[in-house]
C-alpha positions as CSV (number, residue, x, y, z in Angstrom):
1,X,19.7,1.3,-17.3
2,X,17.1,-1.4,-16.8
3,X,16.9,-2.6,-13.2
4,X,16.0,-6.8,-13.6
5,X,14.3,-8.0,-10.1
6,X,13.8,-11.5,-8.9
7,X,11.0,-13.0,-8.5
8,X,8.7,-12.0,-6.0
9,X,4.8,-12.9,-4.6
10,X,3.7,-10.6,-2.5
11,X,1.7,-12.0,1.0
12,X,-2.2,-11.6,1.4
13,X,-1.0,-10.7,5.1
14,X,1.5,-7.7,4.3
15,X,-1.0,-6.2,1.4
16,X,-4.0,-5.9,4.3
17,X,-1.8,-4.8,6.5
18,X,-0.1,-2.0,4.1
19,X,-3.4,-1.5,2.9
20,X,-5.1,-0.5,5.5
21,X,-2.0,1.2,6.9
22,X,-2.6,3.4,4.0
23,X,-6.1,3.9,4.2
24,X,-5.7,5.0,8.1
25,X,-3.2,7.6,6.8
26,X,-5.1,8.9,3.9
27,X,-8.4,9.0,6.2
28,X,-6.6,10.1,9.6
29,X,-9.4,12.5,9.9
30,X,-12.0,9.9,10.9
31,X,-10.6,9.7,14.2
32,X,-11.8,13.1,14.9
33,X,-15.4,11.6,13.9
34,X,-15.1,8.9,16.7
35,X,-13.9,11.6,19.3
36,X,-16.0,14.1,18.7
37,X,-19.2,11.6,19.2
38,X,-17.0,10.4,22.3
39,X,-17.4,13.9,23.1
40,X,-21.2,14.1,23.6
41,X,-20.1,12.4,27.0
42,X,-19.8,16.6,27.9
43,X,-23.5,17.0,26.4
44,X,-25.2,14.2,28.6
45,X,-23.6,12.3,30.9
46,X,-23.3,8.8,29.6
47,X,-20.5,6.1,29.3
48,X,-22.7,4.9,26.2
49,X,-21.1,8.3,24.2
50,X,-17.8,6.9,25.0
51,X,-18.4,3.7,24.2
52,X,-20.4,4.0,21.4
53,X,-17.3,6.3,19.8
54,X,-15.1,3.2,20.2
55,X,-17.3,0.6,19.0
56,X,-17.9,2.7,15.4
57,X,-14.2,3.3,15.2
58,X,-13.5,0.0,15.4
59,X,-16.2,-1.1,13.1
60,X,-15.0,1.4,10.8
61,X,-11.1,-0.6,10.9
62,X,-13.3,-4.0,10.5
63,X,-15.0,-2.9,7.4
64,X,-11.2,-1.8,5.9
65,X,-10.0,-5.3,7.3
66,X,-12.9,-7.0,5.4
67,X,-12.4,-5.3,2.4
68,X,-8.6,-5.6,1.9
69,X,-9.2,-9.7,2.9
70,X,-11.6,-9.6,0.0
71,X,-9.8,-8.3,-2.4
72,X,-6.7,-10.8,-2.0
73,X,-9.5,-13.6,-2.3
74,X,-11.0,-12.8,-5.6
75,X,-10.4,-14.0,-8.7
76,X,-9.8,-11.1,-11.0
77,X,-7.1,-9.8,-8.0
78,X,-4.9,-13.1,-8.3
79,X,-2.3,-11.7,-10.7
80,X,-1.6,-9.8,-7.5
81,X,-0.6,-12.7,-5.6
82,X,1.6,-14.4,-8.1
83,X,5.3,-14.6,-7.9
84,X,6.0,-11.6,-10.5
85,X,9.1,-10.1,-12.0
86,X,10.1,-6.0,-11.8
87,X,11.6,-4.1,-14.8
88,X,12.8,-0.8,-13.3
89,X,13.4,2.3,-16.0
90,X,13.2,5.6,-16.0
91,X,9.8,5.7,-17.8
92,X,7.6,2.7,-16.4
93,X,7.5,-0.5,-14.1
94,X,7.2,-3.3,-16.1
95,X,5.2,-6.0,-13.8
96,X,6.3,-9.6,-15.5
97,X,4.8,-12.4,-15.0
98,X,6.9,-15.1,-17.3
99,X,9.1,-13.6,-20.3
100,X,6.4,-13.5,-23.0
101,X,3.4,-11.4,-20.2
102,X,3.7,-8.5,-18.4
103,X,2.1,-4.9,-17.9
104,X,3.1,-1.3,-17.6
105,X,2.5,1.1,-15.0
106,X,4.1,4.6,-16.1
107,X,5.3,6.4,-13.1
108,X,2.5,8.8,-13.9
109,X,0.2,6.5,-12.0
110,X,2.5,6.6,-8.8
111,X,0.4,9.1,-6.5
112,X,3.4,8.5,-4.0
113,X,6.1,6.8,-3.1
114,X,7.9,5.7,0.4
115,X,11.0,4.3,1.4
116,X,10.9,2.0,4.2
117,X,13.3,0.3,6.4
118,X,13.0,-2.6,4.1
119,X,11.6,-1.8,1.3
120,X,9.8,0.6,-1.2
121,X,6.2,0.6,-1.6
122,X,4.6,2.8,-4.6
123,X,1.1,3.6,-4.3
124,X,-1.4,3.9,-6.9
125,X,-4.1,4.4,-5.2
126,X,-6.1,3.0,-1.5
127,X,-5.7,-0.7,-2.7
128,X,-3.3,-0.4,-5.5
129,X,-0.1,0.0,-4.6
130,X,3.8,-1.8,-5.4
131,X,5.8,-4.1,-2.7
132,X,9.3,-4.0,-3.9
133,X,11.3,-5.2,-0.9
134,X,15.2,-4.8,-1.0
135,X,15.9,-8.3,-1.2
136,X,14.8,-8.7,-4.5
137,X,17.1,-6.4,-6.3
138,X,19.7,-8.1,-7.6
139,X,22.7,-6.1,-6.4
140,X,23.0,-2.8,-4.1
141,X,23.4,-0.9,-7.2
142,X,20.2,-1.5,-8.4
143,X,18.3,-0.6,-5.2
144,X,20.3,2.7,-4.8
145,X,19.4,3.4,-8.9
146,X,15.4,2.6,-7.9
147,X,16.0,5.4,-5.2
148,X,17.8,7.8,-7.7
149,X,14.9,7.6,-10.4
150,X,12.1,8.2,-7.0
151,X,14.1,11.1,-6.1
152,X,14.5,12.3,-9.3
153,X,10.9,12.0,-10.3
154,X,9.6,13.7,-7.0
155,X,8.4,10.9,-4.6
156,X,11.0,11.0,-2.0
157,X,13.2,13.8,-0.9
């Protein structure tokens, strides 16, 4: 079976947020980084350790920010933006932009999958990743057979 999707164009907004959602996850570690120079505060007593530790964390978020923005303004990255088209199959996601154009992405390029509350996004890799929000499938059917080919490939339990 061949799960047909509407139409959909996914928002500069939700891909920088989901981005750097992602990257935050991936790198949770970094954190650590801004506490542990937060911790020099122990070393010599200084609000400067402190406040140093939040200013580099938050620079660190800024330069993700910046980054994701950029990437939904160039050229090359537009495709991303446009109103595209989902054929769902056991062997690949074919992304379809009219009829005649489209490209494949084998579920082999999936590093992982989630399921949200409304929707499921399918992540290649930091900034590569698949907004397919419920709304788009077609029927219920379809949406539960998307979940049954991401359980049975491994991505969600």
């Amino acid at each position: 079976m061949i799960v047909k999707t509407k139409k959909y164009k996914l928002e500069t907004g939700t891909y920088v947020k989901m981005g750097l959602t992602n990257v935050l996850k991936e790198q949770w570690w970094v954190i650590l980084i801004a506490v542990a120079i937060g911790c020099g505060y122990f070393w010599i007593p200084s609000w400067w350790w402190i406040s140093m530790a939040i200013v580099a964390y938050l620079l660190y978020i800024l330069f993700w920010v910046i980054q994701f923005a950029g990437v939904s303004q160039m050229e090359q990255n537009k495709i991303m933006f446009d109103k595209l088209a989902y054929e769902i199959d056991s062997r690949q996601i074919l992304m379809k932009i009219n009829t005649k154009q489209g490209m494949p992405i084998n579920w082999s390029m999936i590093k992982r999958a989630e399921m949200t509350k409304d929707a499921f996004v399918l992540t290649m890799s930091k900034a590569q990743f698949i907004h397919l929000p419920f709304k788009i499938f077609n029927t219920e059917n379809e949406r539960k057979f998307v979940e049954t080919i991401l359980r049975r490939k491994g991505f969600i339990q």
